[in-house]
C-alpha positions as CSV (number, residue, x, y, z in Angstrom):
1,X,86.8,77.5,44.4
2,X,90.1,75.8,44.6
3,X,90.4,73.0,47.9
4,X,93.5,74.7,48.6
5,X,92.0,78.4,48.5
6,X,89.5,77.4,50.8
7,X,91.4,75.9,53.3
8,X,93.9,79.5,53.2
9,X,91.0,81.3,53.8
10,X,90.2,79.0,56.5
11,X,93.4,79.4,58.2
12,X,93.2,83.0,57.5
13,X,90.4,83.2,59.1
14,X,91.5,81.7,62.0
15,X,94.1,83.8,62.7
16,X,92.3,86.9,62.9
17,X,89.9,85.0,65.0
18,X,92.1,83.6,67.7
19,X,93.7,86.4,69.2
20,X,90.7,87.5,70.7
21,X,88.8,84.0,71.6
22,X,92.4,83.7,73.5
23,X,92.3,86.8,75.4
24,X,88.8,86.0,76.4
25,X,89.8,82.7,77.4
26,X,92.8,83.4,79.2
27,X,90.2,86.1,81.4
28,X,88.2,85.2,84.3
29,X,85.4,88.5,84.8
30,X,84.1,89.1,87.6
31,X,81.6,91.4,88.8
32,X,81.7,93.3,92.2
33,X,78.6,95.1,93.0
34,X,78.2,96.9,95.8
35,X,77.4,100.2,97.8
36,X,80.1,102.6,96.4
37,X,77.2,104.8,97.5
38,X,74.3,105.3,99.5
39,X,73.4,104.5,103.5
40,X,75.6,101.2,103.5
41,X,79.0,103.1,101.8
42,X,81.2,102.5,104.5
43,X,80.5,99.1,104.7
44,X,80.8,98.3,100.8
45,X,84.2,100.0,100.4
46,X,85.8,97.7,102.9
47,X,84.1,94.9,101.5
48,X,85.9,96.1,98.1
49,X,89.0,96.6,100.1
50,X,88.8,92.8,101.8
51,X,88.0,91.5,97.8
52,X,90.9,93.0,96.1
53,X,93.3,92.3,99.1
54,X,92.0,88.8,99.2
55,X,92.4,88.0,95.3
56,X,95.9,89.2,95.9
57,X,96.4,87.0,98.2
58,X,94.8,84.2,97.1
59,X,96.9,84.4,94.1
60,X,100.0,85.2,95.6
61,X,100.3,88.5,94.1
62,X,99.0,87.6,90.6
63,X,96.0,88.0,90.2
64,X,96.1,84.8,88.1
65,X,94.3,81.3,88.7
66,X,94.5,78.3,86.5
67,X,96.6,80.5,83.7
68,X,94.3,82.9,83.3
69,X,93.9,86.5,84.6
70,X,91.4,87.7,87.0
71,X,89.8,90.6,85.7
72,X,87.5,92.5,88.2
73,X,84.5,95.0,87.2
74,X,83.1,97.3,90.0
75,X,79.4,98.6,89.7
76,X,77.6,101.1,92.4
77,X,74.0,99.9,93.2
78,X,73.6,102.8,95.3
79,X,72.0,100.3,97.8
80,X,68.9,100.5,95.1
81,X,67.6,96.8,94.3
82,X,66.1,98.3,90.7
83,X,69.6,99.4,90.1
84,X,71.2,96.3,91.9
85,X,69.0,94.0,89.3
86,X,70.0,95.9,86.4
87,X,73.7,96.1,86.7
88,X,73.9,92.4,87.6
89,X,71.9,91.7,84.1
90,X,74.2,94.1,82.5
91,X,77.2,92.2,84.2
92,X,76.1,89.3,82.5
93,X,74.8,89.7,79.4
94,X,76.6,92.9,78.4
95,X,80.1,92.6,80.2
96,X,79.7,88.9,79.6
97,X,81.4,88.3,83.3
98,X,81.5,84.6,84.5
99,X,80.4,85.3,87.9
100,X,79.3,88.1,90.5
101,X,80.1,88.8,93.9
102,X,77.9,91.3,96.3
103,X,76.0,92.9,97.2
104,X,75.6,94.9,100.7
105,X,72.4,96.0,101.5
106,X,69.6,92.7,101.8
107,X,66.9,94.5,99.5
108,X,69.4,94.9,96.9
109,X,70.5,91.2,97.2
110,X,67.2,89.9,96.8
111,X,66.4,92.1,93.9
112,X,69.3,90.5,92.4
113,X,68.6,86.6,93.0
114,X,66.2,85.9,90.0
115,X,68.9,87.4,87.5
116,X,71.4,84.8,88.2
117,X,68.9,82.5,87.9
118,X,67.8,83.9,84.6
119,X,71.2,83.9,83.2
120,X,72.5,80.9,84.7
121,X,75.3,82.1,86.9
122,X,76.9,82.3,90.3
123,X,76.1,85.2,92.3
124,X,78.3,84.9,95.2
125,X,76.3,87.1,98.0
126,X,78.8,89.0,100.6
127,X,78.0,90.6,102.8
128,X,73.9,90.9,102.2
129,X,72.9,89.0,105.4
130,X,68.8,88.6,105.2
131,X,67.9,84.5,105.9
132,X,65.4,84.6,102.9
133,X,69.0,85.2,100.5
134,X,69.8,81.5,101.2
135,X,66.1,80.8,102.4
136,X,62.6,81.1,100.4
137,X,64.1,83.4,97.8
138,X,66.9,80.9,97.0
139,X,67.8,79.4,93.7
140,X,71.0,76.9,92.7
141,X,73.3,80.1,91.4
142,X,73.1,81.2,94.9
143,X,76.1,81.4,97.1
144,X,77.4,83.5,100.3
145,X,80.1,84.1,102.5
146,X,78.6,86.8,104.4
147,X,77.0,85.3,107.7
148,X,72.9,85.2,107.2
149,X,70.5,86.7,110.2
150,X,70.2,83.2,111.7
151,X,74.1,82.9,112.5
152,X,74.1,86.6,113.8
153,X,71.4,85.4,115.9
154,X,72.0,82.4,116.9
155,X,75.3,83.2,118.2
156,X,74.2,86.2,120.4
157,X,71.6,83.9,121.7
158,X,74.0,81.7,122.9
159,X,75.7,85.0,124.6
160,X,72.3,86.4,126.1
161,X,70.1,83.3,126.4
162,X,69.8,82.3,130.1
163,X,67.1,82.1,133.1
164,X,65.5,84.6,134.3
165,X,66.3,87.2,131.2
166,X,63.9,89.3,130.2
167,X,64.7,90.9,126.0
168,X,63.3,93.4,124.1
169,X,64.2,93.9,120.6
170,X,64.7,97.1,118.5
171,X,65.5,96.6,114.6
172,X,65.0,98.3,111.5
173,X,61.8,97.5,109.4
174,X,63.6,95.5,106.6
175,X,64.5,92.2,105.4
176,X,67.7,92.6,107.3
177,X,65.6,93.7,110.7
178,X,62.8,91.2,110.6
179,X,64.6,88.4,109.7
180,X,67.7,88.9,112.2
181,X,64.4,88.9,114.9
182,X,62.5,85.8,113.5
183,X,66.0,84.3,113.7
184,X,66.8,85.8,117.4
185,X,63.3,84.6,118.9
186,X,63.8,80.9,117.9
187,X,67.0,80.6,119.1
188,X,66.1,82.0,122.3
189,X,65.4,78.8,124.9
190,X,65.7,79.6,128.3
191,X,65.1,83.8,128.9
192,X,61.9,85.4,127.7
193,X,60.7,87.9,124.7
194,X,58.3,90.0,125.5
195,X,58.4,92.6,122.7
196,X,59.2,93.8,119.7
197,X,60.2,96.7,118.0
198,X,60.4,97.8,114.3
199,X,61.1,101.3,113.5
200,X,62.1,102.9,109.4
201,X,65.6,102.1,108.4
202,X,66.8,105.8,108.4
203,X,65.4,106.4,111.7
204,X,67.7,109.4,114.2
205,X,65.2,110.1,116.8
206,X,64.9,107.2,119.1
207,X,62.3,108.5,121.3
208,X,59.2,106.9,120.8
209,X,60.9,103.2,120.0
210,X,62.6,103.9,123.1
211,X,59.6,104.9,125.3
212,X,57.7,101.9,124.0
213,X,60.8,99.3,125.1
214,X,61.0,100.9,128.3
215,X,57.2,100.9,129.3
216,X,57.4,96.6,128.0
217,X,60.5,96.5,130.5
218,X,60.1,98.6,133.3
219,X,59.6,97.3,137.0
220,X,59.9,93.5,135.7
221,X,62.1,91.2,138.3
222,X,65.9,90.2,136.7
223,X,67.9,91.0,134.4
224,X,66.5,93.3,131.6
225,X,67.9,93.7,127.9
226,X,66.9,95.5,125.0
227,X,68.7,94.1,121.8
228,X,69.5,95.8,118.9
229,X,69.8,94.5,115.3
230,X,70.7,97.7,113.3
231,X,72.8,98.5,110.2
232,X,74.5,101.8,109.6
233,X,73.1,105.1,112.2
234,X,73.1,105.5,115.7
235,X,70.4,103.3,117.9
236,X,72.2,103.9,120.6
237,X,71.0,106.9,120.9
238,X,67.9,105.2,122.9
239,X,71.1,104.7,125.7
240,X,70.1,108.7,126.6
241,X,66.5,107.8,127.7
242,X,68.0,106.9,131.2
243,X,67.9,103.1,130.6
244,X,70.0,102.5,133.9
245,X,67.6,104.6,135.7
246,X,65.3,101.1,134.6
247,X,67.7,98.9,135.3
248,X,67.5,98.1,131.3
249,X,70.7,97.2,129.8
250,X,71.8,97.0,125.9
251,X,73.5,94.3,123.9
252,X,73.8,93.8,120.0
253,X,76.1,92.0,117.9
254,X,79.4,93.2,116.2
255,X,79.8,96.5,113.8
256,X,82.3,98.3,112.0
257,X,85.1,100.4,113.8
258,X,83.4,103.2,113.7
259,X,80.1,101.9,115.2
260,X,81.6,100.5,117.9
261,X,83.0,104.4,119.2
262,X,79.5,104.2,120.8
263,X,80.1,101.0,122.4
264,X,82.5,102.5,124.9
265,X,79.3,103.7,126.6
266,X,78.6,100.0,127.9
267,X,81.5,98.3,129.3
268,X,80.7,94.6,129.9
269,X,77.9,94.7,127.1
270,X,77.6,90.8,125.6
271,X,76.9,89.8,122.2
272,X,78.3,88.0,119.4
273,X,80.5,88.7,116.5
274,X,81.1,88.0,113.0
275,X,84.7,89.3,113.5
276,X,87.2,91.6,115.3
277,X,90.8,91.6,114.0
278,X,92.2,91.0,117.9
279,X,89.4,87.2,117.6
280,X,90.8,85.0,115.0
281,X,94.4,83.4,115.2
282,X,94.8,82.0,112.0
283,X,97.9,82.4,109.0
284,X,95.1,84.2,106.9
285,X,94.2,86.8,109.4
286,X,97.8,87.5,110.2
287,X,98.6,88.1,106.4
288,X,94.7,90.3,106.1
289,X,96.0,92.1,109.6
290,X,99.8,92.6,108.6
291,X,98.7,94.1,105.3
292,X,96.0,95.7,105.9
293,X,98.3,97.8,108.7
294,X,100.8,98.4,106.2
295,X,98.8,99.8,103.8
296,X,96.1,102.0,105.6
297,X,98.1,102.3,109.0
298,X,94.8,101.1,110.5
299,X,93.4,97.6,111.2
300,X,91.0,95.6,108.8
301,X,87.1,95.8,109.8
302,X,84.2,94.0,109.6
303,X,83.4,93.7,106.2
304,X,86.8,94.0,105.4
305,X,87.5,91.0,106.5
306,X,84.1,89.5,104.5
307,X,85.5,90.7,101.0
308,X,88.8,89.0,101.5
309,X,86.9,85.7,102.5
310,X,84.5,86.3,99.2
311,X,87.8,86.3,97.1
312,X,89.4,83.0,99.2
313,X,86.0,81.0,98.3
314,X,86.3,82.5,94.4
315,X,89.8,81.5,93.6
316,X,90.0,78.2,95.7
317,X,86.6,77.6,93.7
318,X,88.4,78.0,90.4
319,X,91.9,76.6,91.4
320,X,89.3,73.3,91.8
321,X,87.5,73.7,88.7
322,X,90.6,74.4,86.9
323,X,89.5,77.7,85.6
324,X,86.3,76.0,84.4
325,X,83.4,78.8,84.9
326,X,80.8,76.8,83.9
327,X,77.8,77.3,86.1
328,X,77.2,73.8,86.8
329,X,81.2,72.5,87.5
330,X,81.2,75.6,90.0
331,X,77.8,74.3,91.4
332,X,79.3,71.1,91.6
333,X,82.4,72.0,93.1
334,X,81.5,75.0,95.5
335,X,78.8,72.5,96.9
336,X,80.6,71.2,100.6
337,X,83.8,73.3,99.7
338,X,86.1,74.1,102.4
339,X,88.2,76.9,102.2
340,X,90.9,79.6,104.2
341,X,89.5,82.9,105.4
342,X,89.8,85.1,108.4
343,X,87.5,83.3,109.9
344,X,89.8,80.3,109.9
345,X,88.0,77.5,107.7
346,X,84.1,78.0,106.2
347,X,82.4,75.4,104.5
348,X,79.4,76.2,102.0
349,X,76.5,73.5,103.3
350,X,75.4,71.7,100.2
351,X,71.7,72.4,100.8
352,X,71.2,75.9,100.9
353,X,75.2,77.6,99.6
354,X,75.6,79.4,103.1
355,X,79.2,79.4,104.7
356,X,79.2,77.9,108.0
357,X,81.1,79.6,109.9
358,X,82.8,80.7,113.4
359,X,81.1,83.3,115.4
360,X,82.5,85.4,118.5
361,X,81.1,85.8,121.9
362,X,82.4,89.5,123.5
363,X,82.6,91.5,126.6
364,X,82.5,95.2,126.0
365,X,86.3,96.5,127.3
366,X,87.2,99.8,127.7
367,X,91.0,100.4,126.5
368,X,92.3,104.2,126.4
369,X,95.0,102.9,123.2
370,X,91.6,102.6,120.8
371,X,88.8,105.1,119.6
372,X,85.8,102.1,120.1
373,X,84.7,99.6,122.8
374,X,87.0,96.4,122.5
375,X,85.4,93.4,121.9
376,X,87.3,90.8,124.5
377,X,86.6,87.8,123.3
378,X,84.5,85.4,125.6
379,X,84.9,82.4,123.6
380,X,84.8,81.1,119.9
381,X,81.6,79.7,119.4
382,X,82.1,77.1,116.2
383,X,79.5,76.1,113.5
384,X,79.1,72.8,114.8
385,X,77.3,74.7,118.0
386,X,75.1,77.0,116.1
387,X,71.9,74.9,115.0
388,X,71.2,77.0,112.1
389,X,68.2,76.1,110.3
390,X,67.8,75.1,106.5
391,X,65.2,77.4,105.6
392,X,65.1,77.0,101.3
393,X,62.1,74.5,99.3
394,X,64.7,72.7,97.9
């Protein structure tokens, strides 16, 4: 054939190629995957909320980074780790996404690790909180935003931990439960553990956990606190058995909105947050508050505010790499990253990928103007404070 046939065809060639290797390379996919369904739904649609609203701002209304567009793909894992694995395989090697963000519920999470090992890509965990995420079951693709059990932990140690305390603690038998305790009981320096409780994860009748945290309690000198690590439900319930009666009080960490209705039982109940709208004074809570108000006519929650940090660490990420999405240049770069949330600043520690982060110590208040118990903020307590261990073989 001809020279100058062959290089027509070439060029012909071409044409019909690049169209589409442009539109895929002026595309950054990304795959959320979380609890549209299941136990955990309420807190995976804010954390979708918080993503979206956080690309937007991020990207100052674009939804572009580097010149290219950001395109998101949603999946339901039904809190299900078989389904969690599979979609996150199917993200990758069907959808061809360059990176994942999620999911909510810690089984699901861990399900999900080896697959972005397999396929050699970021999975960016938020708001899945279990220690072993950035612990034992770790790999290099591994990254998070959420806080992990030994944060939540540590922090409402620091709020409970003094002399002459006496703590119980209730949890549900998971990843999520046993590692927020593990976490708790290290942490705890000066007061005194003398029991713990694990009951099922879908647990409503409190009785018997109850009974068996009273009886460890009862009739012992000081102060006397049962607390509860629980995720979606009511433990509170266990408030009915007469706890006063024991002199028994109750603390746990931060929820959602909703949670927190029961929470105006307890005025002056301690713990530790991972956030409260009212907490953080910062530009980036001000814009998340402002239009999260403005759309929804409510304020942003818990896990709200968790997506929209997920989305700051994804696009100041790629703003660095210059829309590389290379495993390794995001590896490289994400490693000791600072970046805007919320929160005010995180900072992914280059050892394990976990966001340190800013936690909240509360008061319970009781204010007629809102549904829930108001968490008053005691005091900020900053990363720096929180000795939070590495706990990964790398």
């Amino acid at each position: 054939m001809h020279r100058r046939t062959l290089i027509a065809l070439a060029a012909l060639a071409t044409a019909f190629v690049s169209p589409l290797a442009l539109s895929q390379a002026k595309e950054i996919k990304i795959a959320h995957i979380y609890s549209k369904t299941g136990p955990l739904e309420a807190y995976g649609k804010q954390t979708a909320t918080g993503f979206m609203m956080g690309l937007d701002y991020a990207t100052g209304g674009t939804m572009m980074v580097a010149g290219k567009k950001i395109v998101v793909i949603e999946k339901d894992d039904q809190g299900k780790p078989d389904q969690g694995k599979s979609l996150l395989a199917a993200a990758y090697g069907d959808d061809k996404v360059d990176l994942a963000v999620g999911p909510t519920a810690s089984p699901v999470a861990l399900a999900m690790l080896p697959v972005a090992e397999e396929y050699k890509k970021i999975l960016l965990v938020e708001p899945a909180v279990a220690d072993s995420i950035t612990g034992d079951k770790w790999n290099k693709y591994i990254f998070r935003t959420g806080r992990n059990s030994s944060q939540d932990a540590i922090s409402n140690a620091v709020a409970l931990d003094k002399e002459g305390v006496t703590i119980a603690t209730m949890a549900q038998d998971s990843a999520f439960g046993r590692d927020g305790v593990k976490a708790f009981k290290e942490a705890i320096k000066k007061g005194k553990l003398v029991h713990e409780e694990y009951l099922p994860p879908a647990t409503t009748d409190f009785t018997a956990g109850g009974q068996r945290l009273i009886d460890k309690l009862k009739g012992l000198p000081g102060r006397k606190v049962i607390f509860i690590i629980w995720a979606g439900g009511n433990p509170f319930k266990i408030a009915d058995m007469d706890l006063k009666r024991h002199g028994i009080e109750i603390a746990t960490g931060g929820n959602i909105l909703p949670a927190m209705v029961a929470y105006k039982q307890f005025p002056g109940m301690e713990g530790a947050a991972y956030y409260y709208f009212g907490m953080p004074k910062n530009p980036v809570n001000d814009a998340m508050v402002a239009q999260h108000y403005k759309q929804f006519k409510a304020p942003p929650d818990f896990f709200t505010a968790g997506g929209f940090s997920a989305a700051m660490a994804v696009v100041t990420a790629l703003k660095n790499s210059k829309g590389d999405t290379n495993a390794n240049t995001l590896i490289k770069t994400m490693e000791g990253m600072s970046f805007d949330t919320p929160k005010g600043k995180m900072n992914f520690r280059k050892e394990d990928h976990q966001a340190m982060q800013s936690m909240y110590h509360f008061k319970i208040k009781v204010d007629p103007a809102f549904a829930w118990g108001v968490p008053e903020l005691v005091r900020e307590i900053k990363p720096e404070e929180m000795n939070v261990p590495i706990r990964n073989k790398r």
